[in-house]
C-alpha positions as CSV (number, residue, x, y, z in Angstrom):
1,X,-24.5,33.7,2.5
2,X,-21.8,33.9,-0.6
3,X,-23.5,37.0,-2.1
4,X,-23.5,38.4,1.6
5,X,-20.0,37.7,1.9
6,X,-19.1,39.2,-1.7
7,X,-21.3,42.3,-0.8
8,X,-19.3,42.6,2.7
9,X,-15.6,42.5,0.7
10,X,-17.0,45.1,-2.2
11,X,-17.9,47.5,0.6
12,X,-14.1,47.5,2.3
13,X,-12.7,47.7,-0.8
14,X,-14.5,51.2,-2.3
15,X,-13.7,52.1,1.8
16,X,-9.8,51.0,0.9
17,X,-10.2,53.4,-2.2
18,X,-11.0,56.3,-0.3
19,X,-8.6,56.1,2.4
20,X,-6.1,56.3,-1.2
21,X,-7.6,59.2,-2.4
22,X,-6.0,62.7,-1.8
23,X,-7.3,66.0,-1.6
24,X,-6.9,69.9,-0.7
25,X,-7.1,69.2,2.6
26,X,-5.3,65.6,2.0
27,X,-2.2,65.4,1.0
28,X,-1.0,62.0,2.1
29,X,-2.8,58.5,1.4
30,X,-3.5,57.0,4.3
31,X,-2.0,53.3,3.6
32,X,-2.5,52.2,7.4
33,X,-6.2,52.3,7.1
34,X,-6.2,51.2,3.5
35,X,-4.2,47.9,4.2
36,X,-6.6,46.9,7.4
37,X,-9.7,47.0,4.6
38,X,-8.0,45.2,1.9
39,X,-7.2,42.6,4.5
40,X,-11.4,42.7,5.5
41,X,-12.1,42.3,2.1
42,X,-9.5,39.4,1.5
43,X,-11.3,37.8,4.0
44,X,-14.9,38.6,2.9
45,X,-14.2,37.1,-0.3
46,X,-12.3,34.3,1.0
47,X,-15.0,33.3,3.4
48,X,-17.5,33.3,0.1
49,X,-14.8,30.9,-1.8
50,X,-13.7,34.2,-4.5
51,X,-10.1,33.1,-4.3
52,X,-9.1,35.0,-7.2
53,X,-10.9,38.3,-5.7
54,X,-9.2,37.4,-2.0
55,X,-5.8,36.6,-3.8
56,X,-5.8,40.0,-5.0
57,X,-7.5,41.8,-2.4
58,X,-3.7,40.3,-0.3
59,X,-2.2,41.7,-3.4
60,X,-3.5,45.5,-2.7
61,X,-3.1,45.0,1.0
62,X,0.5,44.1,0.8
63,X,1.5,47.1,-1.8
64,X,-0.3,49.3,1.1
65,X,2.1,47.6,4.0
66,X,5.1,48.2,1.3
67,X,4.1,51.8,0.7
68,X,3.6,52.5,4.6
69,X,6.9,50.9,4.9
70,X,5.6,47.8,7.1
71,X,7.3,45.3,5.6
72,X,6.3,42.7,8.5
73,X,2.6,42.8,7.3
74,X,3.2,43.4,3.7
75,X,5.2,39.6,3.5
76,X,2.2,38.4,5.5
77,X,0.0,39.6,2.9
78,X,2.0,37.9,0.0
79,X,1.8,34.6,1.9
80,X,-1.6,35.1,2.1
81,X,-2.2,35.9,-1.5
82,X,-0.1,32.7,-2.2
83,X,-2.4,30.8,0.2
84,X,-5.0,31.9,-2.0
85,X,-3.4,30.8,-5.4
86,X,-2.8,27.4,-3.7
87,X,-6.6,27.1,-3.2
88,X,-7.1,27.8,-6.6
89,X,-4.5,25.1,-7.9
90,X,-1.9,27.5,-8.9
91,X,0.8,26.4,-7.5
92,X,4.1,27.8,-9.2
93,X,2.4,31.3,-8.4
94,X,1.8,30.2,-5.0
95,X,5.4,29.7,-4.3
96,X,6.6,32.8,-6.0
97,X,5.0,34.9,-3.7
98,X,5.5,32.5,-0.4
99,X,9.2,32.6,-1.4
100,X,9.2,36.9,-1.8
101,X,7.2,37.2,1.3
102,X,10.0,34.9,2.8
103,X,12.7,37.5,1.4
104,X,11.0,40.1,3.1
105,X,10.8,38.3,6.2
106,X,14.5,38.0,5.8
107,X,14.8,41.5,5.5
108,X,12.6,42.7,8.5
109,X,15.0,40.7,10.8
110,X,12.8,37.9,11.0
111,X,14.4,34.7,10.0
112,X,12.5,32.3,11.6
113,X,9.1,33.1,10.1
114,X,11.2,33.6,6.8
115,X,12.5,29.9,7.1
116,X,8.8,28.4,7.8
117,X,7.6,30.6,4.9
118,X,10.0,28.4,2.7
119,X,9.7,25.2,4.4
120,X,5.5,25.5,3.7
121,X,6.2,26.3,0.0
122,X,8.6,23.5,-0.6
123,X,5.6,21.7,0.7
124,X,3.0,22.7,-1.7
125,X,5.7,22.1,-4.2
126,X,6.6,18.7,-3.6
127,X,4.4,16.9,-5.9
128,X,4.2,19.1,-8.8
129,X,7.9,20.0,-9.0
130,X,10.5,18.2,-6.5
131,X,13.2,20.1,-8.0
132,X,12.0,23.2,-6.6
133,X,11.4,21.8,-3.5
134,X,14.6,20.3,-3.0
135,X,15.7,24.0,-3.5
136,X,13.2,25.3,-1.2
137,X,14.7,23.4,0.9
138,X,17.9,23.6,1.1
139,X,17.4,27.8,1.2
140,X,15.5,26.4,4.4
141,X,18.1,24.8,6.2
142,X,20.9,27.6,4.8
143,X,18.7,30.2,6.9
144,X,18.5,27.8,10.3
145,X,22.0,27.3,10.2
146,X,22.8,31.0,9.8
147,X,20.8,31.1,12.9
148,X,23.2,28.3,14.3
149,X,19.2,26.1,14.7
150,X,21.5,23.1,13.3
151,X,18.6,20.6,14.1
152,X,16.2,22.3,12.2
153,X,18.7,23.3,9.3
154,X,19.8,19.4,9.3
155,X,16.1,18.4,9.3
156,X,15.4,20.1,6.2
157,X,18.4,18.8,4.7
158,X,17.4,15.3,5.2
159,X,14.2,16.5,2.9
160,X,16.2,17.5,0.1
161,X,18.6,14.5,0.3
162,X,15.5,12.2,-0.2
163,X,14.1,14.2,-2.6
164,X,17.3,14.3,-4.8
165,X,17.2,10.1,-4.1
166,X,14.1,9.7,-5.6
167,X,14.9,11.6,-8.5
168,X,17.7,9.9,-9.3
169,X,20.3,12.8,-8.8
170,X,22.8,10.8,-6.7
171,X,26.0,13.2,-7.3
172,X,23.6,15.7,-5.4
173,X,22.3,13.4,-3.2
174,X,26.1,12.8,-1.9
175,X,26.9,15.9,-1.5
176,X,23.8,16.6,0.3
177,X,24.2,13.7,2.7
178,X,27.8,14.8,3.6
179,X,26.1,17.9,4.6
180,X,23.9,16.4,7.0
181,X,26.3,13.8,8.3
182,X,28.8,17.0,9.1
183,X,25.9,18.8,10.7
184,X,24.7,15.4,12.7
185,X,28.6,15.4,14.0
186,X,28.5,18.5,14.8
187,X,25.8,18.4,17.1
188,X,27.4,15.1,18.7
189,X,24.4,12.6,17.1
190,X,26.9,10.1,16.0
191,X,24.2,7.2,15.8
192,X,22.7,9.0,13.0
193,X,26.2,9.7,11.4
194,X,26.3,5.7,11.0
195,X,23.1,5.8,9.0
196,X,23.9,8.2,7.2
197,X,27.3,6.4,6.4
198,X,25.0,3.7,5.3
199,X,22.6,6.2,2.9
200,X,26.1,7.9,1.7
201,X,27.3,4.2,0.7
202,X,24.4,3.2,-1.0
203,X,24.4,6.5,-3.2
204,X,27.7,6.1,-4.2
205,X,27.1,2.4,-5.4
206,X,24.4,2.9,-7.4
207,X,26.9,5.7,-8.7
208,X,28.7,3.0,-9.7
209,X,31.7,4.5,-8.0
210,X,33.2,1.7,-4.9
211,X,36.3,3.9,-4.8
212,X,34.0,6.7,-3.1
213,X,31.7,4.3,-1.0
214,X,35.0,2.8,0.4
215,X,36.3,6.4,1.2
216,X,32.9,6.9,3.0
217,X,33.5,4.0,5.0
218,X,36.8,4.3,5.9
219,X,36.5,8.3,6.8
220,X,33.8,7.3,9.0
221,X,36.2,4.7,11.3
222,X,37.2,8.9,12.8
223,X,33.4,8.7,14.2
224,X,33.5,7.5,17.7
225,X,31.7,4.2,18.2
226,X,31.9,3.7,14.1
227,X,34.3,1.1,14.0
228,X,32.9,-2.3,15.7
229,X,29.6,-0.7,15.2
230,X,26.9,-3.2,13.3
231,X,26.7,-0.3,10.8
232,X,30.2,-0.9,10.3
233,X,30.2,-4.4,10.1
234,X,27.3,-4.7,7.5
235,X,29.3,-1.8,5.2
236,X,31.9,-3.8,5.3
237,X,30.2,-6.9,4.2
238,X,28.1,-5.0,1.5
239,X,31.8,-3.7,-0.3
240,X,33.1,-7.3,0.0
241,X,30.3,-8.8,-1.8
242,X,30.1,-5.6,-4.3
243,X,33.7,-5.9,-5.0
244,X,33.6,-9.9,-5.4
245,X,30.7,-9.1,-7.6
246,X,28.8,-11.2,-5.2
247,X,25.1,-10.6,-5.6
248,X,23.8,-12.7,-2.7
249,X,26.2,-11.6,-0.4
250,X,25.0,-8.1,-1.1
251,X,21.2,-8.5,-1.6
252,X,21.7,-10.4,2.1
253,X,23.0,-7.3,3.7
254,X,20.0,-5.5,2.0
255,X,17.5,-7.5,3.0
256,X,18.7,-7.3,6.5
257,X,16.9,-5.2,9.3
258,X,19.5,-2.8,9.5
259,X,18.4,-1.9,6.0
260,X,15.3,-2.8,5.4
261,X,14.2,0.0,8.4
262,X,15.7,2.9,7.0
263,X,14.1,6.1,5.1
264,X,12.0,3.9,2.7
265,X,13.7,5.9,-0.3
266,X,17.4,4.5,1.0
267,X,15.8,0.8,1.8
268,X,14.9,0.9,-2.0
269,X,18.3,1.7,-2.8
270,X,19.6,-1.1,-1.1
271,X,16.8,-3.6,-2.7
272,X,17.7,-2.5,-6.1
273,X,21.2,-2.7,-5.7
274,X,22.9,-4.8,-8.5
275,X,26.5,-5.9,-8.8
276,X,28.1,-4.9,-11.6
277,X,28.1,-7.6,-14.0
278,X,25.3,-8.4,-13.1
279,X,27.0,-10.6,-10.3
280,X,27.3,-14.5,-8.9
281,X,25.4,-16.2,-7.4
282,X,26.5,-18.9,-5.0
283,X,25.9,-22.7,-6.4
284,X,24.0,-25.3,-4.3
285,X,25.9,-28.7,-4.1
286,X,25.6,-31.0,-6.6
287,X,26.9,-34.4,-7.0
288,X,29.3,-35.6,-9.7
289,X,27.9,-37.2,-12.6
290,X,29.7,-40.5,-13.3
291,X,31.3,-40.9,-16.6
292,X,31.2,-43.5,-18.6
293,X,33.6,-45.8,-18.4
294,X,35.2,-45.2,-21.9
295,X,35.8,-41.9,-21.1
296,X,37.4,-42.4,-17.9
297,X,40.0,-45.0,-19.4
298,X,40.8,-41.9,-22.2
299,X,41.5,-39.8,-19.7
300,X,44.0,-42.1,-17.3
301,X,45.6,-42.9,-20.9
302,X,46.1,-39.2,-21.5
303,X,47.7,-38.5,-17.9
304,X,49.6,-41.5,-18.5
305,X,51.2,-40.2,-21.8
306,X,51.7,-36.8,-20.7
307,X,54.1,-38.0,-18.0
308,X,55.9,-40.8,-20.0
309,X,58.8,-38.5,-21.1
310,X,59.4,-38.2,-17.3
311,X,59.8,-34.8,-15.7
312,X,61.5,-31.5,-17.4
């Protein structure tokens, strides 16, 4: 069946060749018919597991869409020679050409397909290199909310804001957030404005900078419904605690629901969250121990003398 297959793509490929050639009587290659056998041969060879022969089979097909000036079709060609590198483990490769057939989506007036393009490479990417996908991302959301699709563009925000979180890059993780929680009050969502208040705080604490978690905070009393929210209340309790250097006041509002049920990367914020100092923590009750009785007769001598000269 795999020979058969391999057989079937060799055939439209020397049948892509000719339609290349010109002659006396041809003048002009005929890239039309070309491209529509590469793509029979990409999926010959795909069908028969050749990725590297189907990857480049896309490869031929697309420079015949570019040469016929179909750029539609040749950006569908790169994704699908990028679909083919993913198959093979190549990853980095994969998302070069997903992101230049997303650029040529771009350019054919196509944003939307241009956006999922991006969206599906920041995907693949994820794993291997977060970095790029937080940048995959975030070119994502920029072309959504050039189409004024703020959901969508605030969607793939979110992505990149918990991707910079659990890589540690929390000066771009606050920025990021404050994106999303302008977009979220754009669109009126102010519930998820007070998580995000919560996220924003938690990012700026483990910052080690209160001065900006309080700003958040208090910017946020301009949200309606913030102020005498139990968002509000529990950032309010967590800066307390922080600023007392309180660490069971703090790892209580943590631990709490509120918390605990966010995006899991913010919940582990908040669970790893240590005063600085590394904090008090609040005594039980003991009782006294009772001295003995030799030194508490010292110690009424001792009053005793230091008031003798009367008061000064």
């Amino acid at each position: 069946m795999a020979a058969q297959k391999i057989n079937e793509g060799l055939e439209h490929l020397a049948k892509a060749e000719k339609y290349l050639k010109t002659g006396f009587l041809k003048w002009k290659p005929d890239y039309d018919s070309a491209a529509s056998e590469y793509g029979k041969a990409a999926v010959a060879f795909k069908n028969a597991k050749q990725f590297e022969q189907a990857k480049d089979a896309c490869l031929r097909e697309a420079v015949a869409h570019e040469n016929n000036r179909a750029l539609f079709h040749a950006a569908k060609a790169y994704e699908q020679a990028g679909m083919m590198l993913k198959e093979m483990q190549k990853l980095p490769e994969a998302v070069q050409l997903i992101e230049k057939a997303s650029m040529m989506y771009l350019e054919n007036g196509t944003p939307d397909t241009a956006a999922m393009a991006l969206e599906r490479a920041g995907k693949l990417i994820e794993n291997v290199d977060p970095e790029k996908a937080v940048q995959l991302y975030q070119q994502t959301a920029n072309v959504f909310e050039n189409e004024e699709r703020l959901r969508q563009a605030v969607e793939l925000l979110g992505k990149a804001s918990r991707l910079l979180v659990r890589g540690r890059r929390f000066d771009e993780a606050a920025l990021s957030i404050q994106k999303e929680k302008n977009i979220y009050k754009e669109i009126e969502n102010y519930p998820t404005c007070y998580k995000k208040t919560i996220a924003q705080v938690l990012v700026h604490l483990h910052r080690n900078d209160y001065v900006a978690a309080e700003r958040c905070v208090r910017e946020s009393y301009s949200i309606p419904g913030f102020n005498g929210s139990e968002d509000c209340a529990a950032l309010e309790q967590l800066l307390e605690g922080y600023d007392q250097q309180d660490q069971d006041q703090v790892s209580d509002v943590c631990n709490s629901p509120l918390f605990k049920y966010m995006d899991n990367d913010y919940a582990k914020l908040g669970l790893s969250l240590v005063v600085p100092g590394g904090g008090i923590k609040k005594k039980s009750p003991a009782t006294p121990q009772a001295k003995p009785d030799g030194a508490a007769s010292t110690a009424a001598e001792e009053e005793e003398d230091e008031y003798s000269g009367g008061l000064c």
